[in-house]
C-alpha positions as CSV (number, residue, x, y, z in Angstrom):
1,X,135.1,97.5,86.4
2,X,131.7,96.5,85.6
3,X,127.7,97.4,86.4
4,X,128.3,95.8,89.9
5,X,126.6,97.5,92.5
6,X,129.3,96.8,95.2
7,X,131.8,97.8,92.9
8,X,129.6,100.5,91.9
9,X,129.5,101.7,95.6
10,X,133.3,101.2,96.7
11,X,133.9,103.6,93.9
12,X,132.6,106.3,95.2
13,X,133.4,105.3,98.9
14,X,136.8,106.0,97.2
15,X,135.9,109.3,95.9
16,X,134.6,110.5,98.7
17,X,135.8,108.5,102.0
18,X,135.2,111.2,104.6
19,X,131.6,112.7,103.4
20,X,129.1,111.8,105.7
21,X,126.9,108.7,103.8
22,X,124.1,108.3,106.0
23,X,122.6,108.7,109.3
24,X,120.0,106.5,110.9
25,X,117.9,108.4,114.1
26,X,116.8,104.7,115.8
27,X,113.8,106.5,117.7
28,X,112.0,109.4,116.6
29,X,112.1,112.6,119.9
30,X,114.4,110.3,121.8
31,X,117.8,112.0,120.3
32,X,119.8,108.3,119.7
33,X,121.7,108.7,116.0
34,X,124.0,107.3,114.3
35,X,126.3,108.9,111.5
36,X,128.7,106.9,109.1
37,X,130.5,108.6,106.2
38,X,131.4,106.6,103.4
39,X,134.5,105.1,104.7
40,X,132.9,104.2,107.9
41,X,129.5,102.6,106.1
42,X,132.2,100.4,103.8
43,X,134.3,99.3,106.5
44,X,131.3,98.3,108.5
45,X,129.7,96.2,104.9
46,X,132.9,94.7,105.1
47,X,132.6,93.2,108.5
48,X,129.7,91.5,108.2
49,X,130.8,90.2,104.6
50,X,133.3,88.8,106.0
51,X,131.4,87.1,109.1
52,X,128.9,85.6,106.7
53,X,131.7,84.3,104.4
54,X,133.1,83.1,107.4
55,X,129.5,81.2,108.0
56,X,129.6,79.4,104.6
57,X,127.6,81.9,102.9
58,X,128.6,82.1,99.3
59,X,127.7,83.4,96.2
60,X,124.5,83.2,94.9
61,X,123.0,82.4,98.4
62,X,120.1,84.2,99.6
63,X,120.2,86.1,103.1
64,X,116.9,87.6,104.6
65,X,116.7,90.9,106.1
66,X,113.7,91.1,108.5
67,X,114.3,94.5,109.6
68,X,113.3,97.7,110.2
69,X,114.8,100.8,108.8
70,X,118.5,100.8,110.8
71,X,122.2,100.9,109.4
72,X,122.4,97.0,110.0
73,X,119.8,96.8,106.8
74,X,121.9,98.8,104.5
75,X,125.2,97.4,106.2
76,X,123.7,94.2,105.7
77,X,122.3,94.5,101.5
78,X,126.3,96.0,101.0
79,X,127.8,93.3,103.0
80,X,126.0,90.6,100.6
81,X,126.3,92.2,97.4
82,X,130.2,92.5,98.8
83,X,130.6,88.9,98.8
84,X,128.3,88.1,95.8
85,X,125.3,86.6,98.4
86,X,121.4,87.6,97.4
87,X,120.1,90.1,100.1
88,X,116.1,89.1,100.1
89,X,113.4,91.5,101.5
90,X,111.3,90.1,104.5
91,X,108.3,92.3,105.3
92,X,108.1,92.9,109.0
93,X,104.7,93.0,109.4
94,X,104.4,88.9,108.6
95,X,103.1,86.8,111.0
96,X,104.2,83.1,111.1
97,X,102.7,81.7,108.5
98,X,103.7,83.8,105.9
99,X,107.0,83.9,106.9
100,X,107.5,80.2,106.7
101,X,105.7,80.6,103.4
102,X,108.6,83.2,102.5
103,X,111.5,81.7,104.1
104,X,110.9,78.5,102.3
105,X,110.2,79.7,98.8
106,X,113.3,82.6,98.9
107,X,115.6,79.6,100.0
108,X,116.5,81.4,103.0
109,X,120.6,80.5,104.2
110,X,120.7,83.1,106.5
111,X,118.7,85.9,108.2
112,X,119.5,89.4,109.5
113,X,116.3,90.0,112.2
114,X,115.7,92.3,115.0
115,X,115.2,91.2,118.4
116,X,111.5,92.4,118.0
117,X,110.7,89.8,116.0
118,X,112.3,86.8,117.9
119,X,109.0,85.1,118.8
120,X,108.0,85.1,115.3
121,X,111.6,84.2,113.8
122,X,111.6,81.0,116.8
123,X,108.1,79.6,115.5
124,X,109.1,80.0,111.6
125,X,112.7,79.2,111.3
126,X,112.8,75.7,112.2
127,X,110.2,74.8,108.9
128,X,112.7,76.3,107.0
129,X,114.7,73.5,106.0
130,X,117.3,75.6,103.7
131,X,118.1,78.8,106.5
132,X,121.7,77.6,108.7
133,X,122.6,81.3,110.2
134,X,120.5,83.9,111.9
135,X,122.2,87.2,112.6
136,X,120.2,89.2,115.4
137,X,119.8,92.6,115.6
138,X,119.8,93.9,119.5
139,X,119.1,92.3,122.9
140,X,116.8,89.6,123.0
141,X,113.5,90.3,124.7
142,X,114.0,88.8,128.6
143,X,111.7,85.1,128.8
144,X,111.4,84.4,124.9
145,X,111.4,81.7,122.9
146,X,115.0,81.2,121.4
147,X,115.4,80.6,117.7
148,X,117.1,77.8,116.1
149,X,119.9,77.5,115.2
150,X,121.2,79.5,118.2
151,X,121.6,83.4,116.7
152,X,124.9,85.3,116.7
153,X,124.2,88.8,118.2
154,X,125.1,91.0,115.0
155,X,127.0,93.5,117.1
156,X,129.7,90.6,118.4
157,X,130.0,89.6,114.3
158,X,130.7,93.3,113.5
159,X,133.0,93.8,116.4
160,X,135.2,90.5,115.4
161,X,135.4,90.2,112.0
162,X,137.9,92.1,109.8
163,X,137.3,95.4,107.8
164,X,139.2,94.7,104.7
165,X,137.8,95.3,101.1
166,X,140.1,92.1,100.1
167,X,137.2,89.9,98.1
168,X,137.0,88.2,95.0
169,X,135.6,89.8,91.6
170,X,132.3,90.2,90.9
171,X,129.8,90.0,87.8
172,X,127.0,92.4,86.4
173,X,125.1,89.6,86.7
174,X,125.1,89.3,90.6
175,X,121.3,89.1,91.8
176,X,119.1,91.2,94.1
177,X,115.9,89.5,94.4
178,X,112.9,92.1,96.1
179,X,109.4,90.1,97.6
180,X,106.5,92.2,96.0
181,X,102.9,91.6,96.7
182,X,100.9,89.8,99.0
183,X,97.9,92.1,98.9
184,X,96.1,90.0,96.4
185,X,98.0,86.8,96.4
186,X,101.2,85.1,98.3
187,X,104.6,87.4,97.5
188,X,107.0,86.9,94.8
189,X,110.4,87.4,94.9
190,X,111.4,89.4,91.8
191,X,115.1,88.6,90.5
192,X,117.2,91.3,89.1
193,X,120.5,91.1,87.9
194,X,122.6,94.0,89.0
195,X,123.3,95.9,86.0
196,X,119.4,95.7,85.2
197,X,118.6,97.2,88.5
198,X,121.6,99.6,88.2
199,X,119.4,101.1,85.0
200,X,116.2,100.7,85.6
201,X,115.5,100.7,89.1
202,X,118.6,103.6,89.9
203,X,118.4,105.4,86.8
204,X,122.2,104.4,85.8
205,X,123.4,107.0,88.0
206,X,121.2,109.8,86.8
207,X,117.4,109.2,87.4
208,X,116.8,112.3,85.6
209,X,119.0,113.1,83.5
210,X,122.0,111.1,81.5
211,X,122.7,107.1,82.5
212,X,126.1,106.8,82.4
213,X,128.1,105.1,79.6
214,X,130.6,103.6,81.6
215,X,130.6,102.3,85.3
216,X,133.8,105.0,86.0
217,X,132.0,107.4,85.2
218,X,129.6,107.4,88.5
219,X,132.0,107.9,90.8
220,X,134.0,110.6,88.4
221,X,130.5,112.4,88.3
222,X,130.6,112.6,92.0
223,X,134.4,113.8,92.1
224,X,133.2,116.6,89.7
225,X,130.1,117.4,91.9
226,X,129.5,118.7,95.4
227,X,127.5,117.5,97.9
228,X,124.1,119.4,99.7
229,X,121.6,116.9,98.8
230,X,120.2,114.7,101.3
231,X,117.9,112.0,100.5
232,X,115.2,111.1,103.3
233,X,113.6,107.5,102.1
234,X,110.6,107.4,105.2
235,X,109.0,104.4,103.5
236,X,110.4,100.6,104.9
237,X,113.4,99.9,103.4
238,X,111.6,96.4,103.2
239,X,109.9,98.0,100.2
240,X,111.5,98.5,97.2
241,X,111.1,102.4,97.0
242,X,112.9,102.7,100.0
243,X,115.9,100.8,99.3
244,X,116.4,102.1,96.0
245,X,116.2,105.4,97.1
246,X,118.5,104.9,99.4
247,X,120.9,103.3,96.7
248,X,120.2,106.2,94.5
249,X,121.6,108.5,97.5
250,X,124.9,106.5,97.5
251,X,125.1,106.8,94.3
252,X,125.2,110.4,94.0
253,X,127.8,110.4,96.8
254,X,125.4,112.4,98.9
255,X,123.7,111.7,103.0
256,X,120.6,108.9,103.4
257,X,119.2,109.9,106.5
258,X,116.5,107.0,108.0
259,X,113.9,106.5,110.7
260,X,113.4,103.3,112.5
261,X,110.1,104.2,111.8
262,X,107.6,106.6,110.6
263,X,106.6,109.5,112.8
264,X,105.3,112.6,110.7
265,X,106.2,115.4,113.3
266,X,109.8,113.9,113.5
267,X,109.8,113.6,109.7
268,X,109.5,117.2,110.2
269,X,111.7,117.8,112.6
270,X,114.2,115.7,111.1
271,X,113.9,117.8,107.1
272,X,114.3,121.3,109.6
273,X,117.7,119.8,111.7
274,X,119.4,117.8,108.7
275,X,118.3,119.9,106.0
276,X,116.3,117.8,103.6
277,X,115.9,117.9,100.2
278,X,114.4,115.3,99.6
279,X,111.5,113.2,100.7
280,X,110.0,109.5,99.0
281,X,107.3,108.1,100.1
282,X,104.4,105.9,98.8
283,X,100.8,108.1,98.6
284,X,98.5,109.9,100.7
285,X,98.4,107.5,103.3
286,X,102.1,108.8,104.3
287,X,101.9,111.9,102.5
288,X,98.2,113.2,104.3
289,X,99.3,112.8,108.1
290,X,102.6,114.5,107.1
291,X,100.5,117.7,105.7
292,X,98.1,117.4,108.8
293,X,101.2,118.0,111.4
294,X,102.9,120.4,108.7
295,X,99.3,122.7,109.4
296,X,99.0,121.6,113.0
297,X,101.4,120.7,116.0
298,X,104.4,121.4,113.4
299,X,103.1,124.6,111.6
300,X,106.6,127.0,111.2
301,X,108.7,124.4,110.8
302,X,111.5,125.3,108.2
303,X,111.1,123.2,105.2
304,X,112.6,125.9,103.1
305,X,115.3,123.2,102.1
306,X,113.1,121.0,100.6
307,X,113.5,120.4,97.0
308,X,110.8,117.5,96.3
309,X,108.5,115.2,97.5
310,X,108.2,111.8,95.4
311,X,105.6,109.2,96.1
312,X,106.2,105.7,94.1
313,X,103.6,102.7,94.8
314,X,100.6,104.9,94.9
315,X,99.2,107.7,93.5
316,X,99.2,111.0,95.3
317,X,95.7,112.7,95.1
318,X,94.9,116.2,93.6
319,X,93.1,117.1,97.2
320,X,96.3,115.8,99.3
321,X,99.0,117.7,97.1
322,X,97.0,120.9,96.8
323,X,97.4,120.8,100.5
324,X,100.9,120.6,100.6
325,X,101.7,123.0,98.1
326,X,99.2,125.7,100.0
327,X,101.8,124.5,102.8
328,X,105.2,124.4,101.0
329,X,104.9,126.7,97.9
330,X,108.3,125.7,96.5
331,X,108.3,122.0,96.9
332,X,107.7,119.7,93.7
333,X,105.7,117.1,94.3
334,X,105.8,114.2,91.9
335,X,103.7,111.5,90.7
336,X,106.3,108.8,90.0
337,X,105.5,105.5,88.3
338,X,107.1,101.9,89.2
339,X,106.7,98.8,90.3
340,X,109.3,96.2,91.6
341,X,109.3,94.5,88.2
342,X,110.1,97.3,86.6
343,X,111.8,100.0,88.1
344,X,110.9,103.5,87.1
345,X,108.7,103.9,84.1
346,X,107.3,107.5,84.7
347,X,106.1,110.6,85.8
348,X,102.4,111.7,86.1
349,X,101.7,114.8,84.3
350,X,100.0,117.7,85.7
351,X,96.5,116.9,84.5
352,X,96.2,113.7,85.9
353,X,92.8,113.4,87.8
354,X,89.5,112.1,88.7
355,X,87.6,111.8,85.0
356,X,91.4,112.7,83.2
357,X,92.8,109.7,85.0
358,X,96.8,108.8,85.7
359,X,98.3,110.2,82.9
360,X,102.1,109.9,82.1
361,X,104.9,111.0,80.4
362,X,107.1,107.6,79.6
363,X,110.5,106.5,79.1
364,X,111.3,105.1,75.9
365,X,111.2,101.9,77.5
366,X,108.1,101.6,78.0
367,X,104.9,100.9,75.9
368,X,101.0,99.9,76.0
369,X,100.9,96.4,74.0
370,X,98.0,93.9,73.8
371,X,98.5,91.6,76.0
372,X,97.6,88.5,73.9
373,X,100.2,89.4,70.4
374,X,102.6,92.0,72.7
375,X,102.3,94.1,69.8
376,X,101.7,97.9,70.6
377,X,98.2,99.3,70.8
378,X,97.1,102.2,68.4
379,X,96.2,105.9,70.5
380,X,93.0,104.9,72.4
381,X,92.7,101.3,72.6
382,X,93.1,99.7,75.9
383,X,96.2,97.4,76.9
384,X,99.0,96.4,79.4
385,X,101.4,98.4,80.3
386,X,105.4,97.0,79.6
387,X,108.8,97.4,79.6
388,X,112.0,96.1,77.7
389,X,115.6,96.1,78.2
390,X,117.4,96.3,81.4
391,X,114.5,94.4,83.1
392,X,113.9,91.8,85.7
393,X,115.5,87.9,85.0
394,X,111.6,86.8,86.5
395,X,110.5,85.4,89.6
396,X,112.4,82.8,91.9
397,X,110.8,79.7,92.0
398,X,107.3,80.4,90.1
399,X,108.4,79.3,86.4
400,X,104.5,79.8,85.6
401,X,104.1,83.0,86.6
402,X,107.7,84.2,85.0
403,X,106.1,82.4,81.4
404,X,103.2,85.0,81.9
405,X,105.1,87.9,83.0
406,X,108.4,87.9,80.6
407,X,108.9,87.1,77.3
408,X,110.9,88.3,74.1
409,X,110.5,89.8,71.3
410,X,110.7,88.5,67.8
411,X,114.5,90.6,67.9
412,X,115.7,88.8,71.0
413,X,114.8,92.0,73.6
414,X,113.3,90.8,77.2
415,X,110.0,92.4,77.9
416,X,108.5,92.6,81.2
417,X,104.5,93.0,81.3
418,X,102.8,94.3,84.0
419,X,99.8,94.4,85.7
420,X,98.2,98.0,84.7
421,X,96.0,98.8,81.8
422,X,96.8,101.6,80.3
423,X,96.0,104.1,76.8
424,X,98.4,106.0,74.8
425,X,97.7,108.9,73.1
426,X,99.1,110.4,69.3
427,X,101.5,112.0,71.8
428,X,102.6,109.0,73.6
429,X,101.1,110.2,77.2
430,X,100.3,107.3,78.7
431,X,96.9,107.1,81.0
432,X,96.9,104.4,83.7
433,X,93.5,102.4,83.9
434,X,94.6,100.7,87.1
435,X,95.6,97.3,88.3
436,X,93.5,94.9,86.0
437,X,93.4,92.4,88.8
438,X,91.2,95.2,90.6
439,X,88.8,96.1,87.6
440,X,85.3,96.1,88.2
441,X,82.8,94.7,86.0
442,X,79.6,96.2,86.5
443,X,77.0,95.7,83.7
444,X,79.7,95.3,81.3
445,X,81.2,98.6,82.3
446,X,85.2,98.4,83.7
447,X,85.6,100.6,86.7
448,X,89.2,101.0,87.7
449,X,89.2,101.5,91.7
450,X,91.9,104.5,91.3
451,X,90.0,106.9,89.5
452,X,86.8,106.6,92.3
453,X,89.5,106.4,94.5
454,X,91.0,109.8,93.9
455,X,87.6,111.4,93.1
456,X,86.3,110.1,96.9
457,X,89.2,111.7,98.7
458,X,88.1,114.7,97.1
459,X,85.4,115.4,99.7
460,X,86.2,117.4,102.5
461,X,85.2,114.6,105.1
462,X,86.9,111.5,103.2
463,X,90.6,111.1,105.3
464,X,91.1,107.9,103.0
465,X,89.5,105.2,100.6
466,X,89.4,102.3,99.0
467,X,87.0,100.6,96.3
468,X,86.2,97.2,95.4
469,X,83.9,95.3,93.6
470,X,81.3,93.4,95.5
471,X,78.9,90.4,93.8
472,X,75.6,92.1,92.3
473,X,72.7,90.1,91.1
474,X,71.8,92.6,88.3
475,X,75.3,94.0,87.6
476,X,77.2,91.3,88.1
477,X,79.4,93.4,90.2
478,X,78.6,96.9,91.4
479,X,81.2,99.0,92.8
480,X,81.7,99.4,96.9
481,X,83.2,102.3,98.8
482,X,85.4,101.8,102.1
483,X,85.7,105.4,103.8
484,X,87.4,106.8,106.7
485,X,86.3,110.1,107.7
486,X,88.4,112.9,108.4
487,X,89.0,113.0,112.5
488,X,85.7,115.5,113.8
489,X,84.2,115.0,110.9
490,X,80.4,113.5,110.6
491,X,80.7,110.3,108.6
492,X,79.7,110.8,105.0
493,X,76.1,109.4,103.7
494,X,76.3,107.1,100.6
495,X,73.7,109.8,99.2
496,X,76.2,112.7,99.8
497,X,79.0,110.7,98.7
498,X,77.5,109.9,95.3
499,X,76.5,113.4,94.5
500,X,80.2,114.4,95.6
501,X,81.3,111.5,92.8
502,X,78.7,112.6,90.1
503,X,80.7,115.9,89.6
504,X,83.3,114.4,88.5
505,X,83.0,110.7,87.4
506,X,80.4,109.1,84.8
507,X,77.7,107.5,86.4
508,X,78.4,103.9,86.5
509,X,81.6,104.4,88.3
510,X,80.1,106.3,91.3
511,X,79.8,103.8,94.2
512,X,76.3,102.0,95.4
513,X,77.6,101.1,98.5
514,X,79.5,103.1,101.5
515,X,80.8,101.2,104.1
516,X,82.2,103.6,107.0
517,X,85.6,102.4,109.2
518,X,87.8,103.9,111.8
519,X,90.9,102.9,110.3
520,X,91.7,101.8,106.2
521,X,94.1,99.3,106.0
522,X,97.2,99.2,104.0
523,X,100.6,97.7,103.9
524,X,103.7,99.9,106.1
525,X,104.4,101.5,102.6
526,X,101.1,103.4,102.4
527,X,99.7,100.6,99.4
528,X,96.0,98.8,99.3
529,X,95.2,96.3,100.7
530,X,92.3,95.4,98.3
531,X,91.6,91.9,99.3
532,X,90.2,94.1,102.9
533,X,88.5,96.2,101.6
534,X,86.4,93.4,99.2
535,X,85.7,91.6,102.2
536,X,84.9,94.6,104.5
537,X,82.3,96.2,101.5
538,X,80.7,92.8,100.9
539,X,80.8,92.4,104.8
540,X,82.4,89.2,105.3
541,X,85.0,91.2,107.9
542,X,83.8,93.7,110.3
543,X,84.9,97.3,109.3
């Protein structure tokens, strides 16, 4: 047995056949569920494995799932990394365009959709020149446009295909590839190998504690264990949080419970009924509206069996969490720091904060070098933040932007750089600058968008923000505000909003221009969407 994630998984499904795996609630209120233990969730992988074998898909090809969160995605990852196949991410919220885009450069073969999206999959599909098998997920919607090829209705594949773990061996060095971005720039597909991912996106079978020093020991871990926790990933499963988390559950041989999609009050409901302990999710923008129903239509709620709260993707504010915890003394919330190229890297510490900034205690993985040598920084100077080791291979199809993102050392170790600037102290706590695509140069000053960020949500009538640099003829740049106001609240001035930001930020970080909307926009995951908010502050899009 090797670092195989497939292998990985029937392990423990062997350990522990009859404990329940996960359970999927396909609409929030309306009571529809579906529970699988671990014998059930294999046999199931195995099914579709086997139809997709059966459909010429082989090892090494990439599959698309453009879905939301149900059992057929997680059926669906299994089945592929079953028969050796590449599950790809498709983002759900793509319009045609960028899903031709996608399609095309992933190399689609086949694609695992729901119904919902059959318009969209019809127009797109057919400029894919590589994708030979779609797999639908429900009925299709009554007068549509049918894709092409003709789709096989993925309950009919299930229902005639065989259950049998009977496949071939596999290698640590069967891929997963996850789409990131598309904020800033067109999304790239980020290729891990599976014993990378196993280590650094998983944690080796012990996110916080041990790895473990041989792939039998997982599943003797979980023989030796008991079961009690339940993992509640309420992000996309599109995103990599998400799915990892969901991995990680596995993993421990304990329940993944899922929501087609997220509905704070039924999150709620949900922890009370299945007995949550715990919740991911990606920053305030998910994190907020689940406090707001905690203190309004859902206040008593028994959250008594939730352990922690985990937010990966974006930061959770000081204002936000001090909310919760006022809510949910006992909870731990944590800080946790990621990205899809490198799995985890961190946790924030407990003095992170407008004007102390995202400060974080580090693996040993992972280091602040300069950017242009890769050597590391001394305490205080500024650099980029990376990781080496069980890393990413780089990204599929963009040789360029692989050269500028991985390299090696002079020892032979890969190193993955990414995109934050960060500082290390003489104690090796790292503090995050930001993205330093985002930066803002204003009079020769760099403003990192986070830190105003955080300090802005701060105020009592700031829901949520972004900031962005807009053109200046004296600064260069000068730095913008986008704001939504709390519901009832009277829209902040910029002149109340700047002495709000001078208590806590130096002065050429505090904004020079407020630009007030109903709604700031973000991904499904809860991340910026920064290219909007530059174009609503410099008002080329209507806020």
């Amino acid at each position: 047995m090797e670092y195989n994630l497939a292998d990985l998984f029937e392990s423990i499904v062997d350990t522990v056949p009859d404990r329940e795996a996960l359970v999927h609630i396909d609409h929030p209120g309306t009571g529809t569920e579906r529970r699988l233990t671990y014998a059930e969730l294999d046999a199931a992988a195995n099914r579709i494995a086997h139809h997709l074998a059966a459909n010429g898909i082989r090892s090494g090809d990439h599959v698309g799932l453009h879905l939301y969160n149900c059992v057929e995605y997680l059926q669906t990852a299994l089945a592929c990394l079953k028969i050796r196949a590449v599950p790809v991410n498709v983002n759900y919220r793509y319009v045609q365009d960028e899903l031709v885009y996608l399609y095309r450069d992933a190399e689609l073969v086949a694609l695992v959709y729901d119904a919902e999206f059959s318009e969209r999959v019809a127009a797109a599909a057919p400029q894919a020149p590589t994708l030979r098998h779609l797999l639908r997920v429900g009925a299709p919607p009554p007068g549509g446009a049918a894709p092409a090829p003709a789709p096989v209705d993925f309950a009919d594949a299930a229902a005639s295909a065989s259950d049998e773990r009977d496949f071939g061996p596999r290698s640590p060095d069967d891929q997963i590839v996850i789409y990131t971005g598309g904020t800033t720039g067109m999304p790239k597909g980020v290729m891990w190998r599976a014993e990378d991912l196993f280590f650094s996106g998983l944690g080796g079978g012990a996110p916080t504690g041990e790895p473990v020093k041989r792939p039998e020991e997982l599943a003797e871990r979980v023989a030796a264990g008991g079961e009690g926790i339940v993992f509640f990933p309420t992000a996309p499963l599109m995103h990599g949080t998400s799915m990892l988390t969901a991995f990680i559950g596995f993993f421990f041989g304990q329940k993944v419970v899922l929501h087609c999609k997220y509905v704070p009050e039924e999150v709620l409901r949900t922890v009370e009924r299945e007995r949550v302990t715990s919740i991911s999710l990606v920053g305030d923008a998910m994190l907020r509206p689940l406090a707001d129903a905690l203190a309004g239509a859902l206040k008593g709620v028994d959250c008594s069996s939730l352990f922690s709260i985990s937010s990966s993707g974006a930061v959770l504010s000081q204002t936000v969490r001090d909310h919760v915890q006022q809510l949910i003394p006992n909870v731990m919330l944590l800080n946790n720091f990621g990205s899809s190229e490198s799995g985890f890297n961190g946790t924030a510490t407990d003095d992170s904060g407008p004007g102390r900034g995202f400060r974080l205690r580090v693996n040993s993985r992972t280091a602040v070098v300069d950017p242009a040598t890769y050597d590391p920084v001394a305490p205080g100077q500024v650099g980029r933040l990376a990781q080496r080791g069980h890393v990413p291979l780089g990204y599929y199809n963009d040789p360029k932007k692989t050269a500028e993102t991985f390299f090696r050392s002079e020892d032979g170790e890969r190193w993955v750089l990414l995109g934050d600037m960060a500082t290390v102290d003489a104690d090796g706590i790292v503090t995050v600058l930001g993205r330093g695509s985002q930066c803002i140069n204003t009079g020769g000053e760099k403003v990192y968008p986070e830190e105003v960020e955080e300090a802005l949500k701060a105020h009592p009538d700031v829901y949520d923000a972004l900031v962005a640099g807009v053109p200046d003829d004296t600064w260069g740049n000068r730095v913008a505000a986008v704001v939504q106001p709390r519901d009832g609240a009277e829209p902040p001035t910029l002149e109340q909003i700047q002495a709000h930001c001078r208590t806590r930020l130096a002065g050429y970080k505090i904004p020079r221009t407020l630009v007030v909307t109903e709604h700031i926009q973000r991904s499904p995951s809860g991340k910026a969407d920064y290219r909007w908010a530059r174009a609503v502050a410099s008002g080329t899009l209507r806020a």
